[in-house]
MOPAC internal coordinates of N, CA, C and O (Angstrom, degrees):
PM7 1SCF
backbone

  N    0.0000 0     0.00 0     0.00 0    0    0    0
  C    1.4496 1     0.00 0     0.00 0    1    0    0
  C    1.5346 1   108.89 1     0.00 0    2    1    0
  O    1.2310 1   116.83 1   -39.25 1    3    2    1
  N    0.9649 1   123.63 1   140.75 1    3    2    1
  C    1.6134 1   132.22 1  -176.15 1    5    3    2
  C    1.4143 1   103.48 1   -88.93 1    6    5    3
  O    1.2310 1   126.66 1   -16.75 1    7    6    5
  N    1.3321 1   104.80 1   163.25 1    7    6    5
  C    1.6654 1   120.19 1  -132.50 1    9    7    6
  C    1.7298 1    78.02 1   -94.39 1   10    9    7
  O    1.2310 1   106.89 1   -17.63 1   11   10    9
  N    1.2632 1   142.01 1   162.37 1   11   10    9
  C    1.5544 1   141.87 1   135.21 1   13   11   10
  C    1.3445 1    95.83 1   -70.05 1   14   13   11
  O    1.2310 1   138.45 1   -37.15 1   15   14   13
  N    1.7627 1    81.84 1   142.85 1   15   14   13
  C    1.6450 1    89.49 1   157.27 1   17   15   14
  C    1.8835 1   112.15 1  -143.08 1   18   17   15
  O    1.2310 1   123.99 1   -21.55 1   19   18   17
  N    1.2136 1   109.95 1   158.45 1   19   18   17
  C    1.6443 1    98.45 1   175.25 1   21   19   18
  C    1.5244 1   125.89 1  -128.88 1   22   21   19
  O    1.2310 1   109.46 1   -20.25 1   23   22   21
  N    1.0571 1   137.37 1   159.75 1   23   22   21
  C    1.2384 1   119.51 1  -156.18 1   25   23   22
  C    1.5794 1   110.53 1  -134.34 1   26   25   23
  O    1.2310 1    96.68 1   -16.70 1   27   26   25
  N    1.0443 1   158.87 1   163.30 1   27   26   25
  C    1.4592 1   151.87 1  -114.39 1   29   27   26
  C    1.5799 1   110.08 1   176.54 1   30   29   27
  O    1.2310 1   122.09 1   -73.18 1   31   30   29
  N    1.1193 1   113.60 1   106.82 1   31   30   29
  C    1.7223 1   107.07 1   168.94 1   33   31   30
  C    1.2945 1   105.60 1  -104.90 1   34   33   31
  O    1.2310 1   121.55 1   -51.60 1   35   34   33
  N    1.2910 1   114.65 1   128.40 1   35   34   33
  C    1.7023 1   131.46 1  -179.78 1   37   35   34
  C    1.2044 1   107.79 1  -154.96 1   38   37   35
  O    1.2310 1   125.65 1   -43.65 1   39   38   37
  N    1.8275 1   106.75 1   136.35 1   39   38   37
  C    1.0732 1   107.15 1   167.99 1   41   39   38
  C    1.3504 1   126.52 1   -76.93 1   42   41   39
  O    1.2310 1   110.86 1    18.81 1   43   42   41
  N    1.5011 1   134.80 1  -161.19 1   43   42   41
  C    1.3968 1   136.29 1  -172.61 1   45   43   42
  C    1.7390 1    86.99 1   -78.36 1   46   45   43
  O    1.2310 1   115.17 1   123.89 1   47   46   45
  N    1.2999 1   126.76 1   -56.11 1   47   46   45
  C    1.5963 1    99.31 1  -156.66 1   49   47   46
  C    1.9190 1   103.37 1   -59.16 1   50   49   47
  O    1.2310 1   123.96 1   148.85 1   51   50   49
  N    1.2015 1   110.01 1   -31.15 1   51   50   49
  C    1.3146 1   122.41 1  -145.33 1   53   51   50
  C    2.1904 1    94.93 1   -73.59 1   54   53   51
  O    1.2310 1   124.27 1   141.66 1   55   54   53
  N    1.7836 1   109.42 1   -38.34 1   55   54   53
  C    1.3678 1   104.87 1   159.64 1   57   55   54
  C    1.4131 1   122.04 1   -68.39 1   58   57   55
  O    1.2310 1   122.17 1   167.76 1   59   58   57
  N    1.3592 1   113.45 1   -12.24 1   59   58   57
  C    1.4972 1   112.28 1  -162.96 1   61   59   58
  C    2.2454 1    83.06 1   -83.98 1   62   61   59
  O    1.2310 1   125.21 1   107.91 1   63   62   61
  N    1.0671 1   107.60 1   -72.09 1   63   62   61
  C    1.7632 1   100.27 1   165.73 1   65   63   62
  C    1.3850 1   122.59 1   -34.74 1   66   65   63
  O    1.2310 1   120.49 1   168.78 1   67   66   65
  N    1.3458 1   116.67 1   -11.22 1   67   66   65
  C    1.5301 1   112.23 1  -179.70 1   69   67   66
  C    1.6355 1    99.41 1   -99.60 1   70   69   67
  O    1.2310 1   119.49 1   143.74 1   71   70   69
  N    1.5475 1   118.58 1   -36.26 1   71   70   69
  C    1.1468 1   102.38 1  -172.00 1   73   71   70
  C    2.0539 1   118.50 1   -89.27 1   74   73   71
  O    1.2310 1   127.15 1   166.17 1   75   74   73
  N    1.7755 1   103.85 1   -13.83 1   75   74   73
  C    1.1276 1   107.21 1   167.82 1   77   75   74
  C    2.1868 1   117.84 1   -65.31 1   78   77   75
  O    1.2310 1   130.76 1   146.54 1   79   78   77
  N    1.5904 1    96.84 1   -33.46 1   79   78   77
  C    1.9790 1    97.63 1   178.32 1   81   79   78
  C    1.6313 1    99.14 1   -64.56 1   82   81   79
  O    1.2310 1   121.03 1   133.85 1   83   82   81
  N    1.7688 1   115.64 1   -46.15 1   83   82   81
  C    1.3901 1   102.48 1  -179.54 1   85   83   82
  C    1.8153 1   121.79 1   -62.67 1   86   85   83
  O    1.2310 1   116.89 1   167.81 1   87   86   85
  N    1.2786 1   123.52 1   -12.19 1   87   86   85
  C    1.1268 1   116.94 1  -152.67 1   89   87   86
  C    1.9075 1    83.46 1  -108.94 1   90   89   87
  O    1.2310 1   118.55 1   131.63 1   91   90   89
  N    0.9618 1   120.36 1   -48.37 1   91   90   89
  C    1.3688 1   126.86 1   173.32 1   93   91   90
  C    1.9176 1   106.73 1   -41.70 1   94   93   91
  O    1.2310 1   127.60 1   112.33 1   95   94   93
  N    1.5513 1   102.98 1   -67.67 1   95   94   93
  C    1.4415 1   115.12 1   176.89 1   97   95   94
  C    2.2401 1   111.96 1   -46.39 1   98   97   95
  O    1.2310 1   127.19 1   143.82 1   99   98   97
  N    1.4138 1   103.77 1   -36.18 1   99   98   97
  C    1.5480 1   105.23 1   179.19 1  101   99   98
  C    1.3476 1    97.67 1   -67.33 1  102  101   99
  O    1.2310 1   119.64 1   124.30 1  103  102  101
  N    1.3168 1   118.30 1   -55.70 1  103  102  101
  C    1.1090 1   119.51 1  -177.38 1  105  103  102
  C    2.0504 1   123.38 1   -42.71 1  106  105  103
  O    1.2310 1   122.38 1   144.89 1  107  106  105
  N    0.7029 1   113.05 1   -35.11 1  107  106  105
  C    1.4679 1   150.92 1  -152.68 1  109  107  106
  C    2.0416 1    85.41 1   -81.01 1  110  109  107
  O    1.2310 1   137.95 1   105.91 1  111  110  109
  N    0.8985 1    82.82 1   -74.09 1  111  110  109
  C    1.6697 1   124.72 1  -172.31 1  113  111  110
  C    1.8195 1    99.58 1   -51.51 1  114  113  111
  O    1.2310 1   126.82 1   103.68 1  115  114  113
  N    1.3457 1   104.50 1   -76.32 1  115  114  113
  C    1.8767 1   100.06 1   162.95 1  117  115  114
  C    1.4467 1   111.58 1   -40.16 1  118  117  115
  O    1.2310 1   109.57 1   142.50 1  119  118  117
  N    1.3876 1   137.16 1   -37.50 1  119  118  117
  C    1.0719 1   130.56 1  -128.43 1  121  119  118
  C    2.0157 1    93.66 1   -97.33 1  122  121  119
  O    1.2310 1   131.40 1   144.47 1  123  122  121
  N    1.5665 1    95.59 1   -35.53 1  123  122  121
  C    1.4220 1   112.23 1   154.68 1  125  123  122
  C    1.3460 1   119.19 1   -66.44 1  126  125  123
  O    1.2310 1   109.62 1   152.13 1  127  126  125
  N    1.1148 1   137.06 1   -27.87 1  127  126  125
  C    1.2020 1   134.72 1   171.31 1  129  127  126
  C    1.9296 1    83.26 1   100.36 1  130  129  127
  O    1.2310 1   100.74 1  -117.83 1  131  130  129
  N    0.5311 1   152.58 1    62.17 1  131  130  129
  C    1.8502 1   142.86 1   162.35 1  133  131  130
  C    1.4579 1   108.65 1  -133.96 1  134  133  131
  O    1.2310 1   121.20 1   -30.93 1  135  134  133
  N    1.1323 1   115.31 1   149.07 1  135  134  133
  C    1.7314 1   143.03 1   174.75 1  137  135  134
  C    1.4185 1    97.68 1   -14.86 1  138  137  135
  O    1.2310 1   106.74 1   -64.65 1  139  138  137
  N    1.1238 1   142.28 1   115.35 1  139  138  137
  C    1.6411 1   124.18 1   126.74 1  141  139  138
  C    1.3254 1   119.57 1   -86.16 1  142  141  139
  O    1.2310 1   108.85 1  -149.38 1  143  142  141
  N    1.2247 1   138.47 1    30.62 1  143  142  141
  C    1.4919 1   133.59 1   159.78 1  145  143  142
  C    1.5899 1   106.14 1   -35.41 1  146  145  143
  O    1.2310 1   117.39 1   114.77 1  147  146  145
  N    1.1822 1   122.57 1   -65.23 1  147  146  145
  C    1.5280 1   121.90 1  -177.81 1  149  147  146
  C    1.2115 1   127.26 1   -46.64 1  150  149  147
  O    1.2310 1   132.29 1   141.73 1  151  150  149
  N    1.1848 1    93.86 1   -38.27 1  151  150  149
  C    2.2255 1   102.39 1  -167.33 1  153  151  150
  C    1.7014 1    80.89 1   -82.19 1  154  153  151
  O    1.2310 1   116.84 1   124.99 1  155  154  153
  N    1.3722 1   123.62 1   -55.01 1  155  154  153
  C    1.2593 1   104.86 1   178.91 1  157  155  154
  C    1.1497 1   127.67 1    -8.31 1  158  157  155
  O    1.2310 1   131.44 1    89.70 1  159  158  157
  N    1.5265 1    95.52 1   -90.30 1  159  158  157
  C    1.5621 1   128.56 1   175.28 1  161  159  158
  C    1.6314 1   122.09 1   -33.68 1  162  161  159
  O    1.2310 1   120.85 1   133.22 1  163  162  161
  N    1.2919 1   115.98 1   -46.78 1  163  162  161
  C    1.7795 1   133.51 1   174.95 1  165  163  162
  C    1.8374 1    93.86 1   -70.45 1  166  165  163
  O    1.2310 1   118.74 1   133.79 1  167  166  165
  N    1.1552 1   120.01 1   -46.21 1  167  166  165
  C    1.6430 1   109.64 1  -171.44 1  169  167  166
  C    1.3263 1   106.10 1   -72.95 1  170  169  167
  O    1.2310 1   115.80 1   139.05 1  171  170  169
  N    1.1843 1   125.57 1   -40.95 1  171  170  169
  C    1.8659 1   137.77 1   139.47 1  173  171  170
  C    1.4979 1   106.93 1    11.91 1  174  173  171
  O    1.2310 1   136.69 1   100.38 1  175  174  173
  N    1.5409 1    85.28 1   -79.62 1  175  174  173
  C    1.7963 1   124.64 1  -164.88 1  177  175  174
  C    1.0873 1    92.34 1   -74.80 1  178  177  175
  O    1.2310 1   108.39 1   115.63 1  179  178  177
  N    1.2106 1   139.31 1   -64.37 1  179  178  177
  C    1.6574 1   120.81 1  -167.42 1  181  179  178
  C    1.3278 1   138.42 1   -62.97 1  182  181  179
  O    1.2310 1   131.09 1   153.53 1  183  182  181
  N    1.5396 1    96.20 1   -26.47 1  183  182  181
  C    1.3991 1   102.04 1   179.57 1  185  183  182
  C    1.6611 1   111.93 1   -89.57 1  186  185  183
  O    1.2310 1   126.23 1   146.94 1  187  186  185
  N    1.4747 1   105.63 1   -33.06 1  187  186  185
  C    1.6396 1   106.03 1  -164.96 1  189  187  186
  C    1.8129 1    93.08 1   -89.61 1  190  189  187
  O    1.2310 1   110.25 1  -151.13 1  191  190  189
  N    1.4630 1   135.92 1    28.87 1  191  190  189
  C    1.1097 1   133.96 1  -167.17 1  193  191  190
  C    1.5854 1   103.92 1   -76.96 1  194  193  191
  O    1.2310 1   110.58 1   -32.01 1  195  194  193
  N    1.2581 1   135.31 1   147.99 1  195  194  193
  C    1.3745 1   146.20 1  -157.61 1  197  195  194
  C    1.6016 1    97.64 1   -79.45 1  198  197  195
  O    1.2310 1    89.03 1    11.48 1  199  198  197
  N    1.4785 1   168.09 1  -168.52 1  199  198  197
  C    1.0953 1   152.17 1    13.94 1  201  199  198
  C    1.6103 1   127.49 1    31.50 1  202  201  199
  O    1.2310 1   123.74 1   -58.50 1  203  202  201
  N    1.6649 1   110.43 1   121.50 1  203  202  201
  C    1.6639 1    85.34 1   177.18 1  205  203  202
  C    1.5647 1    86.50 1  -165.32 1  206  205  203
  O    1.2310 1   123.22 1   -60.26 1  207  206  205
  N    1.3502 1   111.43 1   119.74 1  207  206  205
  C    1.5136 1   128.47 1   179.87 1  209  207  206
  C    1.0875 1   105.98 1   -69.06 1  210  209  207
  O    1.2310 1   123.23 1   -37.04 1  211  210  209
  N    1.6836 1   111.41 1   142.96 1  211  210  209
  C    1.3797 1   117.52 1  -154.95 1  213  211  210
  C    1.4599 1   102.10 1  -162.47 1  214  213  211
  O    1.2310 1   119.58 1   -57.50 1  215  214  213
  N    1.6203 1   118.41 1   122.50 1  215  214  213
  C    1.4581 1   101.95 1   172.90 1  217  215  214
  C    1.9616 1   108.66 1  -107.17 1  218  217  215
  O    1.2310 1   132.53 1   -20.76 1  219  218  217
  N    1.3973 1    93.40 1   159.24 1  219  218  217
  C    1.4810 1    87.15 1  -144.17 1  221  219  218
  C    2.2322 1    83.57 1  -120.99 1  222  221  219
  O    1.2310 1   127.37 1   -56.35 1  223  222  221
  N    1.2250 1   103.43 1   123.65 1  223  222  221
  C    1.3297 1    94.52 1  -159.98 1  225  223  222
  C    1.4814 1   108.33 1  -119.44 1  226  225  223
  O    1.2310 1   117.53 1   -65.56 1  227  226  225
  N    1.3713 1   122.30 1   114.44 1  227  226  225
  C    1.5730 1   137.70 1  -125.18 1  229  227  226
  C    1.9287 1    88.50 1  -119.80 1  230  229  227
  O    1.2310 1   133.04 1   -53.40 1  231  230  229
  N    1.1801 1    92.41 1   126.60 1  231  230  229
  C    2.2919 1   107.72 1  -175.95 1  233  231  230
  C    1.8561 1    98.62 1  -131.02 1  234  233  231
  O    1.2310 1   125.46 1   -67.91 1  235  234  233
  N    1.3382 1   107.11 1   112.09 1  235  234  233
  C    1.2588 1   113.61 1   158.26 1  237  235  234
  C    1.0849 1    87.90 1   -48.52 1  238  237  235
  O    1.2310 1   133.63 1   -14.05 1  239  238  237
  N    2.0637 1    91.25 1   165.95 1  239  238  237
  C    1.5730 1   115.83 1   163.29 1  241  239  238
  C    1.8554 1   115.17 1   -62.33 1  242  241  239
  O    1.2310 1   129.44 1   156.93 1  243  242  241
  N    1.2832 1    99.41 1   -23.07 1  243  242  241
  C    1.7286 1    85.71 1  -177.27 1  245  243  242
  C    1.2034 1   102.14 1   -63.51 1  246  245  243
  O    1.2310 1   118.87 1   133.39 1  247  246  245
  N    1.7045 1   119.76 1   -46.61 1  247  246  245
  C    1.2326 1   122.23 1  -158.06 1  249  247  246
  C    1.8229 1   105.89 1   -52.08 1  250  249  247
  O    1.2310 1   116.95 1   164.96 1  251  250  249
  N    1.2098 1   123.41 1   -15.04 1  251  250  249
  C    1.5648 1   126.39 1  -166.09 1  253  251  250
  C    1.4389 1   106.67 1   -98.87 1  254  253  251
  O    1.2310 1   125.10 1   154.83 1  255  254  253
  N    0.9962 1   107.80 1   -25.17 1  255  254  253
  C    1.4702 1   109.44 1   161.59 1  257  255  254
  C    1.5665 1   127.27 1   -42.96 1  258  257  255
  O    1.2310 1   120.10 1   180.00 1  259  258  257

């Protein structure tokens, strides 16, 4: 069975808030003494995340009508 995957549009401030909750949460996490393998891994992913231009094409509700 193939893996899910999900995908995320954020701007730069909006990763820069994603990677300060993960770095806060490791922190958090050492402080308990427990695993950060995960937060690792997601701060990994967040920061080294690709760029990819995208036009994003916006329909009032009338328009759905």
């Amino acid at each position: 069975m193939k893996e899910e995957r999900y995908y995320l549009s954020v701007d730069e401030y909006e990763q820069g808030i994603l990677l300060r909750a993960l770095n806060d949460k490791k922190s958090d996490l050492i402080k308990q003494g427990k695993s950060t393998d995960a937060v690792d891994e997601l701060i990994v992913k967040v920061g080294k995340a690709p760029t990819k231009k995208f036009k994003v094409l916006e329909r009032s509700c009338a328009d759905a009508r």
